[in-house]
C-alpha positions in Angstrom: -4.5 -0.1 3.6 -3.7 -3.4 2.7 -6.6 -6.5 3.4 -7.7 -7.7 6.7 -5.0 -6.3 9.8 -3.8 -8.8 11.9 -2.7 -7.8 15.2 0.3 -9.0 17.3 1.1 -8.3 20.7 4.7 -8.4 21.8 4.9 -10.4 24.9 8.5 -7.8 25.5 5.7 -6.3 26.9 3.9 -8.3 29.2 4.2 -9.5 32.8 7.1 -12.1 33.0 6.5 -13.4 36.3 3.5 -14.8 34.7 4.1 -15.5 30.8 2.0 -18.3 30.1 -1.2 -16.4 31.7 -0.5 -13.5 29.5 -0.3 -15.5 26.7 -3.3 -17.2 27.4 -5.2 -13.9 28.0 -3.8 -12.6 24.5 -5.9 -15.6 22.7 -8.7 -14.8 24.8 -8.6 -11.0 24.0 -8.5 -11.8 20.3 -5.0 -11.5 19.4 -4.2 -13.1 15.9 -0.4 -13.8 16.2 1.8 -13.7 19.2 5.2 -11.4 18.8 8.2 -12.8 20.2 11.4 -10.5 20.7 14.3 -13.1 20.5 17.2 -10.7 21.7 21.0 -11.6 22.2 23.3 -9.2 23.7 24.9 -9.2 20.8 23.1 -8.4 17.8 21.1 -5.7 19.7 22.0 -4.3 23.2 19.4 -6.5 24.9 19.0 -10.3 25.9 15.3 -11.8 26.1 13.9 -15.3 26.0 15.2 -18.4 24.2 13.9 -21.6 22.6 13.0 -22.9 26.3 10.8 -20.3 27.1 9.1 -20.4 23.8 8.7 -24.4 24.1 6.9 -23.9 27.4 4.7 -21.3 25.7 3.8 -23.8 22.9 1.4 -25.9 24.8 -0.8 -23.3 26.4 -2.5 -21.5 22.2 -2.6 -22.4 19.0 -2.3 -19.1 17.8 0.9 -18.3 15.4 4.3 -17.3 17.2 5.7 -15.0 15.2 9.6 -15.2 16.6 11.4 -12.3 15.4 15.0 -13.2 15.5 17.3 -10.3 16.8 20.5 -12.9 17.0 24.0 -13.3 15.4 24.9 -15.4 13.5 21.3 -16.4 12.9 22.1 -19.8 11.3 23.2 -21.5 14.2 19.7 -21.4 16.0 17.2 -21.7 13.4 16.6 -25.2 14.4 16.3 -24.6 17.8 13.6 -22.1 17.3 11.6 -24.2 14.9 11.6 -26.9 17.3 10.4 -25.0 20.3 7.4 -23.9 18.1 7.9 -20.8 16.0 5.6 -20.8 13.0 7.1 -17.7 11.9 10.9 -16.9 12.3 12.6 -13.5 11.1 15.5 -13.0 10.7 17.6 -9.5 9.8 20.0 -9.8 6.6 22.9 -8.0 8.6 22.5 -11.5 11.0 23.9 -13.5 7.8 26.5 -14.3 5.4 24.0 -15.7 3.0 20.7 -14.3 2.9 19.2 -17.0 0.8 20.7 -20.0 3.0 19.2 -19.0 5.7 15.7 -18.9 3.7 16.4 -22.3 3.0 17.5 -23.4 6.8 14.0 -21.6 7.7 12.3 -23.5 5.1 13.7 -27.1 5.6 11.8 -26.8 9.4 8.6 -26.3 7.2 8.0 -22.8 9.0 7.3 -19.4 7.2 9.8 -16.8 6.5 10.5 -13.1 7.5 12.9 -10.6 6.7 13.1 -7.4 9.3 14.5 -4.4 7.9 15.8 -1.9 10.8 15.0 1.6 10.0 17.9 3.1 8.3 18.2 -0.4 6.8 17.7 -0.4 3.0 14.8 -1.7 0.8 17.2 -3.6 -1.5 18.2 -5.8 1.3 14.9 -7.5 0.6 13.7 -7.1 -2.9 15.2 -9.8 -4.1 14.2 -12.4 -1.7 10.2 -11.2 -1.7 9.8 -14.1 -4.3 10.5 -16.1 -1.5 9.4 -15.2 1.8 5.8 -14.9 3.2 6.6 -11.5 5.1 9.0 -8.2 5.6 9.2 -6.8 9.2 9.7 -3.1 8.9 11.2 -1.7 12.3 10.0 1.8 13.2 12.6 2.0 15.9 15.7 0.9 16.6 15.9 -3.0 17.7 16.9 -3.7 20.9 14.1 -2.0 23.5 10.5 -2.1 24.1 9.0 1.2 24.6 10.7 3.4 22.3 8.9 6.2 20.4 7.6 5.5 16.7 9.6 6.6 14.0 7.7 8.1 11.4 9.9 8.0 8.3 9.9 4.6 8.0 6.4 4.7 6.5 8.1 5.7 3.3 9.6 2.3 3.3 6.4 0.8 4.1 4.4 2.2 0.9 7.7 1.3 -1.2 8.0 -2.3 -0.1 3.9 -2.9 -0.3 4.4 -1.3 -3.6 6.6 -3.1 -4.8 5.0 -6.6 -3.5 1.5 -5.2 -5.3 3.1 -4.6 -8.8 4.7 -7.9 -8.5 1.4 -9.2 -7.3 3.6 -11.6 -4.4 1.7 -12.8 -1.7 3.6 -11.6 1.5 3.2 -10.2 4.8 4.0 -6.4 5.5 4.4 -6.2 9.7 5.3 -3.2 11.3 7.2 -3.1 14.4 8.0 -0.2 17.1 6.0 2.6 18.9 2.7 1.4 17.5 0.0 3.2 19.6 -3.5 4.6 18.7 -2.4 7.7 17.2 -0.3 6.4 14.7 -1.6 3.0 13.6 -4.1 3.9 11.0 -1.0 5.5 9.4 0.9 2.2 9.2 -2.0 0.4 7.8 -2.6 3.3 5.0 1.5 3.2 4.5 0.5 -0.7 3.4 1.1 -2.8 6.7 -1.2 -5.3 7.3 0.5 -7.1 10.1 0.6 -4.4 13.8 3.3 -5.6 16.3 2.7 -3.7 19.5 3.4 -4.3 22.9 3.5 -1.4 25.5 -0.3 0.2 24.2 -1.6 -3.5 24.0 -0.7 -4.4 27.6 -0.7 -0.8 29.6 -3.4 1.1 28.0 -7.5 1.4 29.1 -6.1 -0.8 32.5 -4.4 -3.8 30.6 -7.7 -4.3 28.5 -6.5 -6.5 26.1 -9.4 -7.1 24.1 -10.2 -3.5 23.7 -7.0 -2.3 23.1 -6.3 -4.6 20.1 -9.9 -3.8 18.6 -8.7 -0.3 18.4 -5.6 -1.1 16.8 -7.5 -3.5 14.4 -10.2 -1.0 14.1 -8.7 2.9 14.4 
């Protein structure tokens, strides 16, 4: 386990006829980063919300919007994200031609960086850039859907990648993405995660209890 967990709910998740509610009830229920699944048809087999939605979102918490970036080619909307009030934007290396431009484009807007790594996605796609990026996204299931099923082999990943960012003594993020649930959480916080994205167990389990249900992801 790697310092204090942060959790953050994936609004994929939550009502949509009522976003900026759920939102609002996520601060309140002590969430410490709000997940948002930016999803193009294109890159992965699903569409989602745009810079609109997240601009409308901005106002209502001032809790980090972690905007994970499931587009291609990534380059051409970095600045529209930034602008509608991302503080964190990831981005997969398969989205670009040039992994370390888009670092750049990210940094420019003055907001942090992430790279996401799907599952059968290799490690070396990212050791080379943890110098300069504040976090690595590891997907334990396929992009694309919300309520898939946790796959468990990525953990592997996880203790190499927080491994590697402890022997280089780099100060950066480890989030883990897909299927997180009570069961297997303390897992991805003993593979080295230290950020939990979940959405499905956050907004459907114990009747929708927010609060509770992130305390037993923080806590479990």
């Amino acid at each position: 386990m790697s310092g204090i967990i942060k959790i953050s709910p994936s609004i994929l998740s939550a009502d949509f006829s009522k976003l900026g509610e759920e939102v609002i009830s996520l601060e309140k229920a002590g969430a410490d980063y709000i997940h948002i699944d930016v999803m193009d048809g294109h890159f992965v087999p699903n569409l989602t919300i745009g810079p609109e939605v997240i601009k409308k979102l901005r106002p209502l918490t001032k809790k980090t919007f972690d905007v994970h970036l499931m587009i291609s080619p990534v380059d051409n909307f970095i600045k529209d994200f930034a602008n509608a009030g991302a503080d964190i934007i990831t981005f997969h290396p398969e989205a670009t031609k040039n992994v370390s431009k888009t670092i750049k484009l990210i940094k420019e807007e003055n907001k942090k960086v992430g790279i996401s790594l799907k599952p059968k996605s290799n490690i070396n796609l990212v050791k080379d850039y943890l110098n300069q990026i504040d976090l690595v996204l590891i997907m334990s299931v396929e992009p694309g859907f919300g309520g898939q099923k946790f796959m468990p082999e990525v953990l592997e990943k996880t203790k190499s990648i927080r491994k590697f960012i402890n022997e280089k003594k780099l100060k950066v993020d480890v989030e883990i993405d897909g299927g997180i649930n009570f069961e297997n959480c303390s897992k991805a916080k003993n593979a080295g995660a230290n950020i939990l994205v979940s959405g499905s167990t956050v907004f459907k389990e114990n009747e929708g209890n927010l609060k509770k249900n992130i305390e037993i992801l923080r806590n479990n």
